[in-house]
N, C-alpha and C positions, 0 to 999 in steps of 0.2 A: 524576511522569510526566504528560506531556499528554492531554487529554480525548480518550475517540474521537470519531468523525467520526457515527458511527451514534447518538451521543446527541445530535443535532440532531433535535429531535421537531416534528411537527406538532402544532397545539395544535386543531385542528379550528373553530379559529377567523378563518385567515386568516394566521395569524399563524405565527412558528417559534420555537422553545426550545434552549436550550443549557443545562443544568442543571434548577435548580427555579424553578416562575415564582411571583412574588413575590404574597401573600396579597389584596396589592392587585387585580392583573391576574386573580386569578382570580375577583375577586367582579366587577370589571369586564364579565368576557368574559361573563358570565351577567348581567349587568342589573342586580346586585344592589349597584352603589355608587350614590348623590348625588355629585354636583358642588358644590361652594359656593364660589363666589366671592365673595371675602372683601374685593375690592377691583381696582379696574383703575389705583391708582397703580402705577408701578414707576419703578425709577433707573436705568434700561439701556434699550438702542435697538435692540434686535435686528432687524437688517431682515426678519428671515423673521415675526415676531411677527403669528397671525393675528387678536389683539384686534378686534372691531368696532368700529364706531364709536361705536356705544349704550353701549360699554362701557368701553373703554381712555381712562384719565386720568380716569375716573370714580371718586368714592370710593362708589359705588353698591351694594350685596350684590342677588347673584343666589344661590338655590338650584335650579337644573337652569335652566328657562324661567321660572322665577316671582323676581322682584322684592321682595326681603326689606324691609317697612317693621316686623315686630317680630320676635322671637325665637323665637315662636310657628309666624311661616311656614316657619320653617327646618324644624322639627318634623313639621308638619301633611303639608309632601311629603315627608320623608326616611320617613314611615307609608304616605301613598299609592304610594309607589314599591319599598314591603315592601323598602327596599335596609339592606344588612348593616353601615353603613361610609360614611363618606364620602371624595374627596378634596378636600382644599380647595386654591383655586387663586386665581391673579390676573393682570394685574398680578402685585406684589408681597406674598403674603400675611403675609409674615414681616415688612413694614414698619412694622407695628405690634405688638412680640411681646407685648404684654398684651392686646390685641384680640382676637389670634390666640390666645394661650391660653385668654382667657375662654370663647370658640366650641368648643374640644377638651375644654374641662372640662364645660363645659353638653353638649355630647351625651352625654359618657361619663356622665352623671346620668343623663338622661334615657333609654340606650338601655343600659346598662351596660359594663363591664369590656369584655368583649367585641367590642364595637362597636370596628370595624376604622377608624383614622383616619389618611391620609398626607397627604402636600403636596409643592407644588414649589418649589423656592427656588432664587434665585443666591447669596443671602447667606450664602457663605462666609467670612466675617468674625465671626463667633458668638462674642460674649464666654465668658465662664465661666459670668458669672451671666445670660446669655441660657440658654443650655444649662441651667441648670440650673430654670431656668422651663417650657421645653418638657418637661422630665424629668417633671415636677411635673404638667402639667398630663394628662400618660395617653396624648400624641403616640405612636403607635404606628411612624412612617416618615417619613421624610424625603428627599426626590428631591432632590438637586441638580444645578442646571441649569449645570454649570461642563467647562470641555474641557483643566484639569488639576488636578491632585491636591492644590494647594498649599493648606495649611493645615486639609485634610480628615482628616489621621490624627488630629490636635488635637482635633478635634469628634468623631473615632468612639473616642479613649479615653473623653471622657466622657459620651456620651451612652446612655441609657437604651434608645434607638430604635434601631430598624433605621435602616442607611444605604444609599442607592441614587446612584446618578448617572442622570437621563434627559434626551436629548437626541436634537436631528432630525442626521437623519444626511443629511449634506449633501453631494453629487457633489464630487471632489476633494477633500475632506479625509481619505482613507482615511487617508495615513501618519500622519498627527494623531491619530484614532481608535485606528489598531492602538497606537499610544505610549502614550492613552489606557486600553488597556484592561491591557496589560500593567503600566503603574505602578499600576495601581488594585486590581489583585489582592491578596488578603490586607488590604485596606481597606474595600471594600465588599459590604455583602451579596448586592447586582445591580446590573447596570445594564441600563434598557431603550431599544432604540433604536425611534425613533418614526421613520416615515417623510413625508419631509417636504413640507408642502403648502404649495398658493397658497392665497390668500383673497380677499376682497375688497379689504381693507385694504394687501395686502401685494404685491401684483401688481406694480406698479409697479417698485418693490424688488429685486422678485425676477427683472424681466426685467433689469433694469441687473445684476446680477450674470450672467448670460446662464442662467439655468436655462429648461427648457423643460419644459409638460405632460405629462405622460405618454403621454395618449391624448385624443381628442375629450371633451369635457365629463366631466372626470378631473381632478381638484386637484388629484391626486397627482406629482410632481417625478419626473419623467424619470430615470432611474439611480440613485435613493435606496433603492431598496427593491434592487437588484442590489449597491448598496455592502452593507445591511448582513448580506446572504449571504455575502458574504466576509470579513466582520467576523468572521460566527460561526464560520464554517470555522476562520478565522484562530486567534478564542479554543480552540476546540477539539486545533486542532494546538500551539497555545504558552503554555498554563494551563492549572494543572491543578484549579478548582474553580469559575472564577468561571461563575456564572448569568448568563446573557443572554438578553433576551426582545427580539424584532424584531416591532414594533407596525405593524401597514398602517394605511391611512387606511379600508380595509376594514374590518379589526375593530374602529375607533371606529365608523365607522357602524353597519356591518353587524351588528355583534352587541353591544356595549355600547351603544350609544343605544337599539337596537330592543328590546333585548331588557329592557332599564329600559322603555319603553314600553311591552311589553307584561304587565309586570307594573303599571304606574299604568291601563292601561284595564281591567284586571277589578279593579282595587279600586275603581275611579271608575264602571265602567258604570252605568245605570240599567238594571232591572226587561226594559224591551223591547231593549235594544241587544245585539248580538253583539261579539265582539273578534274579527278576521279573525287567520292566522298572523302575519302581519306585525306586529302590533299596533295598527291600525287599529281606531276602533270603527265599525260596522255599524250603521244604522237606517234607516228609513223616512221620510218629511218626505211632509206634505200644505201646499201655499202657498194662504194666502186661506182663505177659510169653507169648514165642512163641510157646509153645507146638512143636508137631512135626512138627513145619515149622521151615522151615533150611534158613539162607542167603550166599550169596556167601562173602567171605573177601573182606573189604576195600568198601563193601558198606552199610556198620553202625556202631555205636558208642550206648556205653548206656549211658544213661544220667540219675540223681535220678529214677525217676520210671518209665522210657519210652526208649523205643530204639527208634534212630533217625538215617533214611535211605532213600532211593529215592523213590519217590513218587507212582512210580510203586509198589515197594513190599508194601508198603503201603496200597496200592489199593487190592492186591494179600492176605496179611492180612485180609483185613475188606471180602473177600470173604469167607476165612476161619473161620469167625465167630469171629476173633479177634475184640478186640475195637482197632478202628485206627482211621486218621486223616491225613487233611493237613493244615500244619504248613507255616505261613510267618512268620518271625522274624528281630527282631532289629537287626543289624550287627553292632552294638555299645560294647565297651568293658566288659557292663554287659549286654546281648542279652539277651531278654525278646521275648514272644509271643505277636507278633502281631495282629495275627487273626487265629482263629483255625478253621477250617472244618471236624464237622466228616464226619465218613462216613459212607454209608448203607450197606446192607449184600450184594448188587450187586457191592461194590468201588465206588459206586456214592455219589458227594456229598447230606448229608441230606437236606432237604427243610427247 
C-alpha cells in the first residue's frame, strides 16, 4: 500500500522527511559530522558542480576548513569538532579505493566501531573485488550520485553498507526523478534530495542552462526546493517504504555547518572568550600598548598587533582612552574576524 501523505515530517531543521532519515543526516543536522575531502579529482563535468577553485582538480585533502598535510590533522579537528562520523567527499573519493579505504579504516581505529562513516560517489561501476574492499574496510554508507538504477542492485547484493542515492534536484527534471524514485525502491535504503545551488564556480553554467536565484543574495535555484515537495508527495502516494529526505541549502548552512561550529568554539575557546548562540566566539581586543593598565594572568594573549582578552577589560580599556573593541570570530582552524565593534571613551559600542 502507498505511504500517507501525513508521514511527511518536518525535521525542524529546514528540511522535510518521508520515512526514516538516514543516521548520516541526523548527525549532520546537529553539527556532529566532519567533512573530508579526500580529493578534488573527479571523471565527470557536472555543470551544476559547486567545487571552488582552491579545490576542484586538486589532489589536495581538506578536513572541514583545515588543509590535511598529515593523518594526524584529520584526527585533531574531527576531536575539536566533538563530531560522531564523518562524510567523506570530493571530487571523486572513490577514485582511489585503497586511499579511500586506508582513511575509513584509520578513523574506525582511532574513533571505533561506531563512528559513523558515509560518502558520495558516481562510480557505479564497482567491481567485485572493489566492493569487497569497501566491506572490509568498516564503510558504513555509500550515496550515489547516479539519475538511474543501472547496475546498483549488483552493488546492493553485495555490499555490507547501507545504500542511498543523493542528488540536486534540478527544475524540469521532475518526470526523470518520479522514474527515479519508483525503480529505486526495494533497492535502496534512502535517497536524499539536495536543493540545488549556484556558486561561484558554477554560475555561469547555470545561467546557460536558464536557472535563476531564488531570491536576492540566495544560492539557492529558483523551483528546486518546490520540485522536491512534489517528489515527496509523489513518493508518498506511489511507494510504499522508501525514505526520502529533502535537504535546503538552509539546513547545510543553517544548522549543519553552525551547528559543527558551535561545537569546535567551546572546545577551542580560551579562558576569556564567550561562544555567542550562533557559534561565534566573543572577546575583547585592546590595539597598541597598554600603558599603565595592568591585566590579571590567564586573562590574555597577544596576538600580531592586538592583545585579546575578555570583553570586560576591553570595555575597561576603551575608558582608558585605549583603542579597543569587540571581537566575534571564526572558530575555524584559520579564525578570522568576523565582525569588529569598537568602542567609545565610555566602552560603549560606536554608532
Amino acid at each position: 500500500m502507498p505511504q500517507e501523505l501525513n508521514r511527511i515530517t518536518d525535521t525542524k531543521a529546514n528540511s522535510q522527511l518521508l520515512g526514516t532519515l538516514p543516521d548520516g543526516c541526523r548527525m549532520c543536522i546537529k553539527g556532529k559530522k566532519s567533512v573530508l575531502f579526500l580529493t578534488g579529482v573527479c571523471d565527470k563535468d557536472c555543470f551544476y558542480c559547486p567545487l571552488s577553485e582552491q579545490r576542484k582538480g586538486t589532489k589536495k585533502m581538506w578536513i572541514n576548513e583545515k588543509e590535511v598535510q598529515k593523518d594526524t590533522d584529520i584526527i585533531d579537528e574531527i576531536k575539536k569538532c566533538s563530531s560522531a562520523g564523518v562524510g567523506i567527499t570530493g571530487g571523486e573519493p572513490l577514485i582511489d579505493i585503497d586511499t579511500f579505504c586506508r582513511y575509513v579504516t584509520l578513523l574506525k581505529d582511532e574513533f571505533g566501531a561506531h563512528f559513523h562513516i558515509h560518502a558520495y560517489t558516481t562510480k557505479i561501476d564497482l567491481t567485485d573485488d572493489e566492493i569487497k574492499k569497501l566491506n572490509l574496510s568498516g564503510l558504513d554508507a555509500l550515496r550515489f550520485h547516479i539519475f538511474d538504477i543501472d547496475r546498483l542492485q549488483k552493488i546492493k547484493d553485495r555490499a555490507e553498507f547501507k545504500i542511498g542515492i543523493e542528488i540536486p534536484l534540478i527544475p524540469g527534471k521532475e518526470k526523470m526523478l518520479k522514474r527515479l524514485i519508483k525503480d529505486a525502491e526495494g533497492i535502496i535504503d534512502y535517497m536524499n534530495l539536495n536543493e540545488l545551488e549556484y556558486s561561484d564556480t558554477n554560475c555561469k553554467r547555470m545561467e546557460k542552462q536558464g536557472f535563476e536565484l531564488k531570491e536576492y543574495e540566495d544560492y539557492a535555484v529558483k523551483d528546486s526546493v518546490e520540485l522536491g515537495q512534489a517528489l515527496l508527495k509523489y513518493a508518498a502516494e506511489n511507494t510504499e517504504d522508501m525514505s526520502i529526505h529533502l535537504c535546503t541549502a538552509s539546513t547545510k548552512y543553517d544548522y549543519q555547518y553552525w551547528n559543527r561550529m558551535k561545537h569546535r568554539a567551546e572546545n577551542i575557546r580560551l579562558p576569556w572568550e564567550t561562544v555567542t548562540k550562533q557559534g561565534l566566539i566573543r572577546k575583547g581586543v585592546i590595539i597598541g600598548y597598554l600603558g599603565t593598565m595592568s591585566l590579571k594572568p590567564n586573562t590574555y594573549t597577544k596576538k600580531d598587533n592586538r592583545i585579546e582578552t575578555t570583553v570586560k577589560n576591553a570595555k575597561r580599556a576603551a575608558t582608558k582612552g585605549l583603542d579597543a573593541a569587540i571581537v566575534l570570530s571564526m572558530p575555524t582552524d584559520d579564525p578570522f574576524d568576523f565582525e569588529l565593534t569598537p568602542l567609545d571613551k565610555k566602552g560603549n559600542p560606536k554608532e
